[in-house]
TORKEGU-138711 format. One line per 8 residues: number of its first residue (from 1); their letters; for each residue x, y, z of C-alpha. Coordinates in nm, 4 decimals, padded with zeros to 6 digits. Each point is the difference from the previous one (the first is absolute). Example, Ala and Ser with C-alpha at 12.3 -4.5 7.8 and 13.67 -1.06 7.14 Angstrom:
REM TORKEGU-138711
1 = as = 01.2300:-00.4500:00.7800; 00.1370:00.3440:-00.0660
This chain:
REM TORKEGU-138711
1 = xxxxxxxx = 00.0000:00.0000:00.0000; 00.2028:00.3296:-00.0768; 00.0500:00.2176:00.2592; -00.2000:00.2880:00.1000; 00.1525:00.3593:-00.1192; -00.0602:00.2722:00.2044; 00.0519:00.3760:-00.0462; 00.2237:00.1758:00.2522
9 = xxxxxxxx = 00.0821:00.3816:-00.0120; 00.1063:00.2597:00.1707; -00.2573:00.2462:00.1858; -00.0478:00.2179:00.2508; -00.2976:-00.0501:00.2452; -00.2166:00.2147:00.2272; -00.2382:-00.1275:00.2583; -00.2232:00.1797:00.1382
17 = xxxxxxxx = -00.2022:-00.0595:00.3368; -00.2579:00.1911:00.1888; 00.0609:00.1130:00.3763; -00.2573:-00.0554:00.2582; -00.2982:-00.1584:-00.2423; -00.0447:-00.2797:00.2312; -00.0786:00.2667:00.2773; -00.2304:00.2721:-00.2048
25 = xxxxxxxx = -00.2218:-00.3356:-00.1163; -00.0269:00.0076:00.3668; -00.1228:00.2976:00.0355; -00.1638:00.0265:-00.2910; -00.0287:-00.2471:-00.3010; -00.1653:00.1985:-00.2863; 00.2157:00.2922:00.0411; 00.3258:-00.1765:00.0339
33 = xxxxxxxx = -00.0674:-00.1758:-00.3370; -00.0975:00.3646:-00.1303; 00.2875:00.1004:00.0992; 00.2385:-00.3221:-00.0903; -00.1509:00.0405:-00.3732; 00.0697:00.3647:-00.0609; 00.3545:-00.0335:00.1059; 00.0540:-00.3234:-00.2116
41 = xxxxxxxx = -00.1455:00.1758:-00.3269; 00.2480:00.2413:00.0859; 00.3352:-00.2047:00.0011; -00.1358:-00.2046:-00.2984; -00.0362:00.4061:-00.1277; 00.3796:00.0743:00.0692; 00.1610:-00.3613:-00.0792; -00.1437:-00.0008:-00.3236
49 = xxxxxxxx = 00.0695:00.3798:-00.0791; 00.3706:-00.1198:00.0843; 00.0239:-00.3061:-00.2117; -00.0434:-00.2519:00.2260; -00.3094:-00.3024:-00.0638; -00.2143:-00.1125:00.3562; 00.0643:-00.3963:00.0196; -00.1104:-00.0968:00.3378
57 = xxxxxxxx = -00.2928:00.0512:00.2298; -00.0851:-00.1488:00.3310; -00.2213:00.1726:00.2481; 00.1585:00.3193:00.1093; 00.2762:-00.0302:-00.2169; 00.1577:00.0974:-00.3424; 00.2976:-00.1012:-00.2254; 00.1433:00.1700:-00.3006
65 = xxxxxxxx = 00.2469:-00.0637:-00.2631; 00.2645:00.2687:-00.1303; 00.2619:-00.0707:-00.2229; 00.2283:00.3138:00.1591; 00.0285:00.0574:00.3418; 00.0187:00.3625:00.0189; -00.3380:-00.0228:-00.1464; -00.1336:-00.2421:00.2758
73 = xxxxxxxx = 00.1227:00.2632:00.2744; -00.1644:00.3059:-00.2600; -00.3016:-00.1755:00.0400; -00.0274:-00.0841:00.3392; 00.0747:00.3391:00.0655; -00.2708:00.1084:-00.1587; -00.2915:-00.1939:00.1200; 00.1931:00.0277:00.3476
81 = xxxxxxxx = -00.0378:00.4231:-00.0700; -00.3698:-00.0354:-00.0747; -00.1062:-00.2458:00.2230; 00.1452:00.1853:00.2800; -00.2098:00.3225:-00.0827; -00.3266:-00.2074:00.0134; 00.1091:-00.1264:00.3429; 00.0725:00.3547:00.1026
89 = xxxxxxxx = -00.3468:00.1234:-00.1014; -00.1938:-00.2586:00.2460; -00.0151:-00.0840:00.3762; 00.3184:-00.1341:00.1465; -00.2128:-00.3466:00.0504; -00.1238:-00.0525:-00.3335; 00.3562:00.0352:-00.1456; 00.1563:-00.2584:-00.2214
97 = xxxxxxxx = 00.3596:00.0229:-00.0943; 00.1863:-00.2517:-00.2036; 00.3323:-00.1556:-00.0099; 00.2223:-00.0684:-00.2945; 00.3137:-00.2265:-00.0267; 00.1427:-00.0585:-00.3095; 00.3457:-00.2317:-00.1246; 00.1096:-00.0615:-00.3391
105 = xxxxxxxx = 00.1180:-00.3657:-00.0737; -00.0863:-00.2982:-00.2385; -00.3516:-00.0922:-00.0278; -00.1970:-00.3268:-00.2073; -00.2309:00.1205:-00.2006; -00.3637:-00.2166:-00.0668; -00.2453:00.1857:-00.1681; -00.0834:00.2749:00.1847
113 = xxxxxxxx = 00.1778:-00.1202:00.3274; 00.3314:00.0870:00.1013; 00.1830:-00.2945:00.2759; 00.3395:-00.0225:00.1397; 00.1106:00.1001:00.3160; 00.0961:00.3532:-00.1026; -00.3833:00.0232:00.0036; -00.0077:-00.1502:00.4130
121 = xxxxxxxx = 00.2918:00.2788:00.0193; -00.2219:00.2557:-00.0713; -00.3278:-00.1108:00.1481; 00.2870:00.0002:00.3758; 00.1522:00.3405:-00.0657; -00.3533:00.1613:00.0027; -00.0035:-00.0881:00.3632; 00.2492:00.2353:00.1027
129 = xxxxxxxx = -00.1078:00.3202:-00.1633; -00.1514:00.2652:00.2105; -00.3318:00.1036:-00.0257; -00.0764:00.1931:-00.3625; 00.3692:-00.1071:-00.0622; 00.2613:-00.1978:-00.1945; 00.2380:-00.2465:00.0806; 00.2006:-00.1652:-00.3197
137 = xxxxxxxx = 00.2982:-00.2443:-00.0059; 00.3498:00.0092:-00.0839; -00.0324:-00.1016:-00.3430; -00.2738:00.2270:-00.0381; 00.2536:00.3013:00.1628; 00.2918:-00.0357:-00.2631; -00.2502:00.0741:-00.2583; -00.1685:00.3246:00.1098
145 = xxxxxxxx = 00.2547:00.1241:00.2417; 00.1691:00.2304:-00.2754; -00.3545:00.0820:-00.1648; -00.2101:00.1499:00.2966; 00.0298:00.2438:00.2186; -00.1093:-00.1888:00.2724; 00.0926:-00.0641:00.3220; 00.1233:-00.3763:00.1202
153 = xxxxxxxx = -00.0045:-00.1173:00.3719; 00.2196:-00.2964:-00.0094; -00.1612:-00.2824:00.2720; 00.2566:-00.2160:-00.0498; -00.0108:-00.3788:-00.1173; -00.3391:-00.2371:00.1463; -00.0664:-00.3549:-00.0388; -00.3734:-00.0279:-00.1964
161 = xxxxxxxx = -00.2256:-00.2988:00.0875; 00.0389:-00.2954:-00.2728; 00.3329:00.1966:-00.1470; 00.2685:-00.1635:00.0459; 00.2638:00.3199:-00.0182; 00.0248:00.2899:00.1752; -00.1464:00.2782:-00.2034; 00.1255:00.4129:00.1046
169 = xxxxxxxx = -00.2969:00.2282:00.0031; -00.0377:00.3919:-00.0309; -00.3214:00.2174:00.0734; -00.0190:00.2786:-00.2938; -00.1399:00.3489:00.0373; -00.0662:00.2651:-00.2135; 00.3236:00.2682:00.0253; -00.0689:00.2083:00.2788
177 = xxxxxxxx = -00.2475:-00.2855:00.1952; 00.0993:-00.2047:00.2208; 00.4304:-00.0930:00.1213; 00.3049:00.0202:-00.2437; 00.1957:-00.2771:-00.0566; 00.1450:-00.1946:00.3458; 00.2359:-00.2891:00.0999; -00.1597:-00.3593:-00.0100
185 = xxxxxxxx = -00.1464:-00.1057:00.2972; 00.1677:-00.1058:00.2763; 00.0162:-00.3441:00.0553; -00.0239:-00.1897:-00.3558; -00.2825:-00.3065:00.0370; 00.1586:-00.3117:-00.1560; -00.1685:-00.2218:-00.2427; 00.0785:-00.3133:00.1582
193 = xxxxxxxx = -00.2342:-00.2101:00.2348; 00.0856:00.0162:00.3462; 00.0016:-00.3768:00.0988; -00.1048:-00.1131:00.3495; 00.1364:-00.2689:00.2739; -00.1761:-00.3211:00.0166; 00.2925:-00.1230:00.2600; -00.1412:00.1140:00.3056
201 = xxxxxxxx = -00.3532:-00.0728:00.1655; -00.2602:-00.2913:-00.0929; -00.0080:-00.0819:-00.3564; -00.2843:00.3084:-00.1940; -00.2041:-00.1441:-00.2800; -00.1001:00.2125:-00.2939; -00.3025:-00.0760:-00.2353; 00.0484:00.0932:-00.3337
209 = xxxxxxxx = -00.3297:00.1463:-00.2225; -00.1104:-00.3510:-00.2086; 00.0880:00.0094:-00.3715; -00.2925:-00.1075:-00.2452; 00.0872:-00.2395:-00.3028; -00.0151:00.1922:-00.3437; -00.2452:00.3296:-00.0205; -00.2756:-00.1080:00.2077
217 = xxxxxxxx = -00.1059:00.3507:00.2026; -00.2791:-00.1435:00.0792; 00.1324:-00.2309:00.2913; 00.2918:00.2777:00.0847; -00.1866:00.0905:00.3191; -00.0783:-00.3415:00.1054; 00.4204:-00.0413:-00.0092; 00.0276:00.2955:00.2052
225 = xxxxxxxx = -00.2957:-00.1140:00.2749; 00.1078:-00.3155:00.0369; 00.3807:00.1579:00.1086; -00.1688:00.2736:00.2066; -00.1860:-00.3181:00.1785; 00.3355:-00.1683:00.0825; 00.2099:00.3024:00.1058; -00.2966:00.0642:00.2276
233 = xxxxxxxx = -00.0313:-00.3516:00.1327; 00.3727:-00.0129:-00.0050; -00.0263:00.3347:00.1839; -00.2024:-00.1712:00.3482; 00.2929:-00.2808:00.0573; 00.1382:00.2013:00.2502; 00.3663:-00.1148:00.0205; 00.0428:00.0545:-00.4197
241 = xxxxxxxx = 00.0870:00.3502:-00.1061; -00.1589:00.0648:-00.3041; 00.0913:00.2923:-00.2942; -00.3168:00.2140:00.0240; -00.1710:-00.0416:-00.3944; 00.0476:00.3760:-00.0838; 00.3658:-00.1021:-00.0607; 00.0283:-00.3132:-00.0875
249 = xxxxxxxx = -00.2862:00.0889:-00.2867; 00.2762:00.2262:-00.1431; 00.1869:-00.3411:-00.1145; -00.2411:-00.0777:-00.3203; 00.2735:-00.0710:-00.2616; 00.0920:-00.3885:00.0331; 00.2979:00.0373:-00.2087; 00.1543:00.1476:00.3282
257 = xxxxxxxx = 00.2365:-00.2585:00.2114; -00.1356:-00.1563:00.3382; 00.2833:00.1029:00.1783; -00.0171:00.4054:-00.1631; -00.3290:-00.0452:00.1295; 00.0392:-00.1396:00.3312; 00.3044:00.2144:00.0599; -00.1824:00.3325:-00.0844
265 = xxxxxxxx = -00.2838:-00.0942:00.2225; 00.1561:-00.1299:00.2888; -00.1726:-00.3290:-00.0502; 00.1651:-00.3562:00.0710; -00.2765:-00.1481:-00.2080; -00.1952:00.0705:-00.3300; -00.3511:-00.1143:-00.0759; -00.0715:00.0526:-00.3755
273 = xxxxxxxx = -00.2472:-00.1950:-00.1863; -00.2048:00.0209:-00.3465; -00.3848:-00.0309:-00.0879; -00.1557:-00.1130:-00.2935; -00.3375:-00.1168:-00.1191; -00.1332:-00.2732:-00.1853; -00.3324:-00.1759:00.1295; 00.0870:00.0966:00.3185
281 = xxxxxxxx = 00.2979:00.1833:00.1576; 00.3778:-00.1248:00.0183; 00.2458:00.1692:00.2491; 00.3390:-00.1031:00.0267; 00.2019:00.1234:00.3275; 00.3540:-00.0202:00.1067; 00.1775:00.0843:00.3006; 00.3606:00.0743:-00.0506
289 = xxxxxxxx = 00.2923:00.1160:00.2683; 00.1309:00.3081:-00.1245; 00.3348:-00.0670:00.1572; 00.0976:-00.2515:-00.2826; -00.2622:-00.0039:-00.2576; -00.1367:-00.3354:00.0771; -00.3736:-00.0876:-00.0523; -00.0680:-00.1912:00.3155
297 = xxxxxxxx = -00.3449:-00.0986:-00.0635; -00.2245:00.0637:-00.3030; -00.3697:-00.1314:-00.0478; -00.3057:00.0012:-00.2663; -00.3372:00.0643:00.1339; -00.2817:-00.0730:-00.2904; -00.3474:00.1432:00.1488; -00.3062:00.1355:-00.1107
305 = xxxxxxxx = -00.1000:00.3343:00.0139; -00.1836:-00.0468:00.3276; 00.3119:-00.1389:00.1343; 00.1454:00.3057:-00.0063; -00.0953:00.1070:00.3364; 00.1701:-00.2889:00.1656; 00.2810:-00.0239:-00.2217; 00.2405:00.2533:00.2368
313 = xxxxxxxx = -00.0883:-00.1808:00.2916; 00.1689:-00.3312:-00.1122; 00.2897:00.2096:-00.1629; 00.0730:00.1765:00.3105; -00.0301:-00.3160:00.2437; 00.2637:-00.1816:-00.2310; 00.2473:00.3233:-00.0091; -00.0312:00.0439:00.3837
321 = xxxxxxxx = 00.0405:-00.3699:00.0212; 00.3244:-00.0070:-00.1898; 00.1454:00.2686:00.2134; -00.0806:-00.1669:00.3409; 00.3474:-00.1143:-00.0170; 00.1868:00.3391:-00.0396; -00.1051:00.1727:00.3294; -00.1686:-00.0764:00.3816
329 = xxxxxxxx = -00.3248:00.0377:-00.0681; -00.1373:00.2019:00.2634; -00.3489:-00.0084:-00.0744; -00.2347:-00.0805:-00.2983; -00.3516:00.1280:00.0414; -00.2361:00.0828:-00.1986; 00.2131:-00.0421:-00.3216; -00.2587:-00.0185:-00.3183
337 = xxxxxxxx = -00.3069:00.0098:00.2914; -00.1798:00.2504:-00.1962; -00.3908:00.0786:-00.0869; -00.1045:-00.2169:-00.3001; -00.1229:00.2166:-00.3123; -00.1965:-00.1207:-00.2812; 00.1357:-00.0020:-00.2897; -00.1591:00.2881:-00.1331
345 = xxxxxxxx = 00.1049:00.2217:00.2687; 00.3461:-00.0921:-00.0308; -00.0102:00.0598:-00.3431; -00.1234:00.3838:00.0630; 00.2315:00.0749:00.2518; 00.3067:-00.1245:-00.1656; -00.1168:00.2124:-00.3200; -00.0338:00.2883:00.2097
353 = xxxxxxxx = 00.3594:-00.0171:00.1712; 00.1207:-00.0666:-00.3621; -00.1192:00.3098:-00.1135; 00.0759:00.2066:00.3620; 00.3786:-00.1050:-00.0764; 00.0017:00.2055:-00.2581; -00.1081:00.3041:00.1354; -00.1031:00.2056:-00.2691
361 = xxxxxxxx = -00.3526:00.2276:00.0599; -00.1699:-00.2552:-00.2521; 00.1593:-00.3297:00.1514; -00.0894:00.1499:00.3968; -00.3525:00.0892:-00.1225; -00.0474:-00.4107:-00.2038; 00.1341:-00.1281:00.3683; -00.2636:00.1313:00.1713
369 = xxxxxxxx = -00.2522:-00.0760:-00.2475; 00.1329:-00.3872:00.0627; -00.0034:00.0158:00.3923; -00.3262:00.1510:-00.0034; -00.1409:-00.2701:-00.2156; 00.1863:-00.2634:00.2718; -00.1533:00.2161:00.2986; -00.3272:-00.0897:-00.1871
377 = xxxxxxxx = 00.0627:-00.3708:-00.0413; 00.1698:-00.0530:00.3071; -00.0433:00.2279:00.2611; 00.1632:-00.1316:00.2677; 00.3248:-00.1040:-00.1859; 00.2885:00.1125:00.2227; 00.1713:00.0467:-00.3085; -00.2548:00.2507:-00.1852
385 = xxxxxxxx = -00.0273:00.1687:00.2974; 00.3931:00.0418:00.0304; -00.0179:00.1226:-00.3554; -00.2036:00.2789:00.0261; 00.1435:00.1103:00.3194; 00.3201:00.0212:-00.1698; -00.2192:00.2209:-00.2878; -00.1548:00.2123:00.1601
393 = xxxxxxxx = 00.3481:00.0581:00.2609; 00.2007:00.0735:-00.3790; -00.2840:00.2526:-00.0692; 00.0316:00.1748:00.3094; 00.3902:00.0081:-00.0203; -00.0599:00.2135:-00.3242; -00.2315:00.2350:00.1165; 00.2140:00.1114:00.2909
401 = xxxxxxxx = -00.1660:-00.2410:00.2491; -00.3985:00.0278:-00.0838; -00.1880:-00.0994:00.2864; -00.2583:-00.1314:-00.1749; 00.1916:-00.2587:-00.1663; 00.2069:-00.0462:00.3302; -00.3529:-00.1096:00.1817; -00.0256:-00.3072:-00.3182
409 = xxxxxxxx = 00.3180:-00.1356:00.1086; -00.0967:00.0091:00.3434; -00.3340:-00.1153:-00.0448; 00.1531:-00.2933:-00.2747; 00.2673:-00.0634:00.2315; -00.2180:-00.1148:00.2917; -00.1880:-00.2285:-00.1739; 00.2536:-00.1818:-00.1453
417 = xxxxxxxx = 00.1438:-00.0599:00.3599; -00.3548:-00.1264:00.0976; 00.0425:-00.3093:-00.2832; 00.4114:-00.0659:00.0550; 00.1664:00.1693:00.3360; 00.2819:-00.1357:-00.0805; 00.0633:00.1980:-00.3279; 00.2710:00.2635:-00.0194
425 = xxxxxxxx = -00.1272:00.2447:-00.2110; -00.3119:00.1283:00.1269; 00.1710:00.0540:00.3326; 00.2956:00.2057:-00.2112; -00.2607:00.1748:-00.1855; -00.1181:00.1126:00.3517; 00.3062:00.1395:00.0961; 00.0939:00.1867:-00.3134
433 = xxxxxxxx = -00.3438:00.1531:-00.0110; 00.0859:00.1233:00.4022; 00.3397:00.1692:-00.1219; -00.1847:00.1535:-00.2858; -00.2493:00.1304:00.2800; 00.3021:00.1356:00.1863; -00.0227:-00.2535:00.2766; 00.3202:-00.2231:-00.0207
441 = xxxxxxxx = -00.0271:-00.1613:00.3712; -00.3224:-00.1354:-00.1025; 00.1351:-00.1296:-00.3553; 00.3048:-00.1843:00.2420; -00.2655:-00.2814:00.1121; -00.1651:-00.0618:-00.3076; 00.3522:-00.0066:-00.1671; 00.1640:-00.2247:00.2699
449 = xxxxxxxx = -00.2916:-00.2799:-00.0160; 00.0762:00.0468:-00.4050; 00.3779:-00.1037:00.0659; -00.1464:-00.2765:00.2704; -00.1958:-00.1527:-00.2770; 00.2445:00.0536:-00.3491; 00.3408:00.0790:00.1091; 00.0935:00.0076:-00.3447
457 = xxxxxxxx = -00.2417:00.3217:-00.0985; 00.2331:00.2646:-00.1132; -00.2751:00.2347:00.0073; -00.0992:-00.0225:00.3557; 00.3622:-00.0024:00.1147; 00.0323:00.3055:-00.1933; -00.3150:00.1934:00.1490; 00.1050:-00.1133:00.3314
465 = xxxxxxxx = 00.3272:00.1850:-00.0574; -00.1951:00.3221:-00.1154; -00.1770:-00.0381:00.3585; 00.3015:00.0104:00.1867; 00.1666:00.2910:-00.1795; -00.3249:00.1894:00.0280; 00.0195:-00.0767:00.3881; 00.3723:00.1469:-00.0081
473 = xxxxxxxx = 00.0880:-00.3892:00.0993; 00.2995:-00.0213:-00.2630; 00.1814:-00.3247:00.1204; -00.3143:-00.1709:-00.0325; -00.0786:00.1219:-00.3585; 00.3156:-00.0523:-00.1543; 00.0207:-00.3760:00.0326; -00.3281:-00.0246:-00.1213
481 = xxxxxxxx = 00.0978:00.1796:-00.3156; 00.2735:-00.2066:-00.0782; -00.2005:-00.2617:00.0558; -00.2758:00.0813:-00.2734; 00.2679:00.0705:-00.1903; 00.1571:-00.3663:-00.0079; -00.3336:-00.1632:-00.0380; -00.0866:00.1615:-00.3243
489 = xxxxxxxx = 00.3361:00.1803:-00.1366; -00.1632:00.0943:-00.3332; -00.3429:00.0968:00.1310; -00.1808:00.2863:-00.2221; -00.0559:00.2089:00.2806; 00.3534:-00.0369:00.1460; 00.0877:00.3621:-00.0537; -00.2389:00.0684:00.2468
497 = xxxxxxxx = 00.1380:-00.2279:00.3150; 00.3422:00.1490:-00.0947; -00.1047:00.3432:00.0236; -00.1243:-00.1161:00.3817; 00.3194:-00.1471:00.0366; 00.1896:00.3236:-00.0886; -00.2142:00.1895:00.2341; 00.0698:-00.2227:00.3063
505 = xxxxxxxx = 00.3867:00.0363:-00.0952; -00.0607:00.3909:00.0187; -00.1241:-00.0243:00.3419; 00.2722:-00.2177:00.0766; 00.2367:00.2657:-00.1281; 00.1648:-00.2828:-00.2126; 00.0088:00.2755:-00.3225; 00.2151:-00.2791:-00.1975
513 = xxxxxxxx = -00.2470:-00.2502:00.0601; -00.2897:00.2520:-00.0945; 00.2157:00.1269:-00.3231; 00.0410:-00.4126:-00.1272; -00.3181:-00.0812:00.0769; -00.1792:00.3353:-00.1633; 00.1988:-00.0792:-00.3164; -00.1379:-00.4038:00.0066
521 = xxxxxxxx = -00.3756:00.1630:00.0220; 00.0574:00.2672:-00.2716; 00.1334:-00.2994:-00.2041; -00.3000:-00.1799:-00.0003; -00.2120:00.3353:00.0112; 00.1705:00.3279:-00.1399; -00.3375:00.1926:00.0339; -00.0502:-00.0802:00.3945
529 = xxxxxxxx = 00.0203:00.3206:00.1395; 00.0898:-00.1117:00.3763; 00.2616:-00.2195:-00.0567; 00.1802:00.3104:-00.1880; -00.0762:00.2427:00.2593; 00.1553:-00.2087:00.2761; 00.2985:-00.0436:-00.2159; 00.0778:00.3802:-00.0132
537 = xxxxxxxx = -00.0601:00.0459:00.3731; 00.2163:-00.2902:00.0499; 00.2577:00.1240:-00.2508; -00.0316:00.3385:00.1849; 00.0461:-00.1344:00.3760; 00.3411:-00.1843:-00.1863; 00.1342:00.3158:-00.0996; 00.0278:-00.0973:-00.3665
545 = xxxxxxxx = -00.1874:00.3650:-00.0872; 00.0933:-00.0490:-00.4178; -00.1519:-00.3282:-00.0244; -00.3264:00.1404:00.2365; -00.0255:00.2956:-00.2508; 00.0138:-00.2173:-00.2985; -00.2666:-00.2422:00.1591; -00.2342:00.3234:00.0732
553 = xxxxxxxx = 00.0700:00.1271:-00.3279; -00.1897:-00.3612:-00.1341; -00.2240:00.0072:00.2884; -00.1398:00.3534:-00.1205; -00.0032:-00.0933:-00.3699; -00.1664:-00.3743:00.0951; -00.2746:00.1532:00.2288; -00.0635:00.3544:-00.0721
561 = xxxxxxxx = -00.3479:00.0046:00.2126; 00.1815:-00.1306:00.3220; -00.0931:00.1820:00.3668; 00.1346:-00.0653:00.3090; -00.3786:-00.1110:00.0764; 00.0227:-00.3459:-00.2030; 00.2528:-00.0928:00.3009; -00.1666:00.1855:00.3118
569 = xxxxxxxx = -00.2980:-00.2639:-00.1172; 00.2164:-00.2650:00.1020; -00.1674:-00.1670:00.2855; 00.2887:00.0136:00.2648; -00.1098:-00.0171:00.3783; 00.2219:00.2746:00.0401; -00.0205:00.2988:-00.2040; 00.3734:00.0104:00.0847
577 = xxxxxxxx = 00.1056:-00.2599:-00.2769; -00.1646:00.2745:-00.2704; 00.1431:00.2081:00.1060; 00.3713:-00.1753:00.0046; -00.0347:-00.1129:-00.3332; -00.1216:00.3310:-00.1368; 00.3024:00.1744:00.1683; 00.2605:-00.2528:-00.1856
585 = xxxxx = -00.1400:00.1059:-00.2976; -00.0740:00.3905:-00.0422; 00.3822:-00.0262:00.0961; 00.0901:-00.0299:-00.3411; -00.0850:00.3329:-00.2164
């Protein structure tokens, strides 16, 4: 069969995202999409007018083609000029700015698709321009840095998610907006994995997401439930440390190595399997020892689609079997003891989390659709109930703590405790909804009964952490931190625990600690605003002034809209701690 030609060329590509949307549908659907479509006629307006062709489209974002980068950056100028007048003319909450990145780089062409990962590259740089701003690559730089008059903030070099080298990025301003050209960042962030120790402590276990045979989506989120099931079940045999599924979901290629795997999660052992469908369902599962590569037991399980719902329960009682051997067992209860489902209802929910990992707006708004549908099949499933506390605590996180939705997860919460007492989550749910309410002694019992139950939840160890610190009780948070950190080392929301973590090191005064561990965050989040501002009062308190001023300067340009307020909200028990961490910072000017 002769092979497949495809068309590369050169290009250089904008993308284009919308700040906020998921908040002004909040507030207001109709007149966010109003607004969302006016701005996007607008940058189709200027791309074209520039020479560039619109390719992509997926919710609240935009892609365009150019074939010369100084055009790309024209353009983006443009529609950046115009759509900043509109947000200018209406109330500061109704506002909608956009960020562009843009990187020039070898692209496959198909039709009217462009692929390649100079295409991820750009889709990754958007992320770090300010709001109503630009941020391009390197490539991208040598091509317009002699043809513009505009101004380039160098940020230094970053490691993108799924790009496998470090790529340097620069935030672009009109001339006479914005900061003149400055020194890399401190602090370089390498490309390279950082690899854990699976030496010391009992043996973790990580699942890895199930792989489906050929291109059958359809059964893609039974291969995920069915490895959710088992890291939970895995999750209740107390004396077994288990990688929490955020990270170990991160690990979907299978052409990686066991031991790259193992190493990177700080797992001993590797669960990976693969589904595929026939009459029924086949699922073949292997547990391997990371150390040395070696599959030490593999099975085939043949089922029906009703089987489903037992299938992880045999799985996981073979797997915790197999590792009797390894460690004292200490205890074994519960393990796999949870609420039967019907089929139906397992179905629903494991659609729904499939669609809630993704976290778009549409994906977050299909999940709920699913769990509601579950509620109304089964409403006293622990796990529906879990499900949409979890929603409903996600929809108050991005509305700055709405009560209303806060009450759901309480209310949700409760009910799943009344059909399984002896699940983690609700009781975790509890206690994050307590520190959200500015009550972290309250959150500590929920959280602690959490950690009784799972002591393998990387969330709960993490809220617990944010109790302490908010109590001022910083020997007590930091271990906790660490903790989370170990049991699910590539966890989406990591950037978050590590900005906790560099705020107990401030109060510690250990500024080198705070510096290291600031830089870790921003590497997995450039655009968190806290973990930035305790660097430069860290920076500051370690007398390295140039490198503080050079952080502020980024600070400024990265969050333009920042007040002291956004960090007085912080619910301390001491106003003190505000206060301290204010001070650090409005030392650099």
């Amino acid at each position: 069969m002769a092979e497949r030609q495809y068309i590369r060329q050169l290009a250089t590509i904008i993308s284009i995202d919308a700040v906020g949307f998921s908040r002004l549908m909040g507030l207001n659907d109709e007149a966010a999409v109003s607004a969302f479509e006016g701005r996007r006629a607008l940058i189709i307006e200027s791309c074209t007018s520039f020479g560039g062709r619109m390719f992509g489209a997926a919710g609240d974002s935009l892609m365009a083609e150019f074939g010369a980068p100084i055009e790309a950056l024209r353009a983006a100028f443009d529609f950046q000029e115009k759509i900043a007048a509109i947000n200018a003319a209406v109330v500061p909450d109704m506002r909608m700015p956009f960020r562009a990145g843009i990187h020039t780089g070898n692209v496959i062409v198909r039709g009217e698709s462009l692929y390649g990962d100079d295409v991820n590259i750009a889709a990754r740089i958007q992320e770090f321009a300010p709001h109503d701003g630009v941020a391009i690559s390197e490539t991208t730089w040598h091509h317009v840095k002699g043809k513009s008059a505009a101004k380039f903030t160098d940020l230094g070099e970053f490691s993108l998610k799924n790009i496998a080298l470090p790529v340097r990025l620069f935030v672009v301003a009109r001339s006479g907006e914005g900061q003149g050209t400055m020194p890399p960042a401190a602090g370089g962030i390498p490309g390279s994995i950082r690899l854990k120790s699976t030496a010391n402590g009992p043996p973790a276990i990580a699942v890895l997401p199930f792989r489906i045979d050929g291109d059958d989506r359809e059964i893609e989120y039974m291969a995920d439930g069915i490895a959710e099931d088992i890291i939970q079940g895995l999750s209740n045999t107390r004396w077994l440390p288990v990688i929490a599924e955020s990270s170990s979901f991160q690990f979907r290629d299978d052409m990686l190595d066991t031991r790259l795997v193992g190493n990177a999660l700080g797992a001993r052992y590797v669960v990976s399997g693969k589904l595929s469908r026939s009459s029924g369902l086949r699922l073949n599962v292997s547990l391997a020892d990371a150390s040395n590569g070696r599959v030490v037991w593999s099975r085939r399980f043949d089922r029906d689609f009703a089987g489903i719902v037992d299938l992880q329960d045999e799985i996981g009682a073979e797997i915790v079997s197999m590792l009797e051997k390894e460690v004292d067992r200490a205890e074994q209860v519960r393990t796999f003891q949870v609420p039967w489902e019907s089929m139906e209802t397992w179905q629903l929910v494991r659609r729904g989390r499939w669609h809630m990992q993704r976290r778009t707006r549409e994906d977050t708004e299909l999940a709920f659709e699913f769990f509601q549908k579950a509620y109304l099949e089964d409403p006293n499933s622990s796990a529906v109930l879990n499900e949409l506390a979890w929603w409903h605590f996600w929809r108050s996180w991005l509305r700055f703590g709405d009560n209303e939705h806060l009450a759901k997860v309480v209310d949700y919460s409760r009910k799943a405790l009344l059909m399984d007492s002896q699940d983690a989550r609700p009781h975790a749910y509890l206690g994050i909804t307590d520190i959200m309410r500015g009550q972290p002694k309250s959150a500590l019992a929920h959280l602690r009964e959490a950690l009784r139950i799972n002591p393998s939840f990387a969330f709960a160890c993490s809220a617990m952490g944010s109790a302490h610190l908010l109590l001022g009780q910083i020997r007590e948070a930091i271990p906790l931190f660490l903790a989370a950190e170990r049991l699910s080392p590539f966890d989406i929301y990591g950037f978050h625990n590590l900005g906790e973590l560099t705020a107990a090191y401030s109060f510690a005064h250990d500024w080198d600690s705070a510096i290291a561990t600031a830089d870790r965050s921003l590497e997995l989040s450039p655009g968190y605003f806290y973990s930035r501002f305790l660097k430069i009062g860290a920076l500051a308190r370690s007398g390295r002034d140039a490198e503080a001023r050079a952080e502020r300067a980024i600070f400024q340009t990265r969050h333009p809209d920042f007040s002291r307020q956004q960090v007085d909200w912080i619910p301390f028990t001491e106003k003190s701690a505000n206060a301290f961490l204010i001070e650090n910072f409005e030392r650099v000017q």
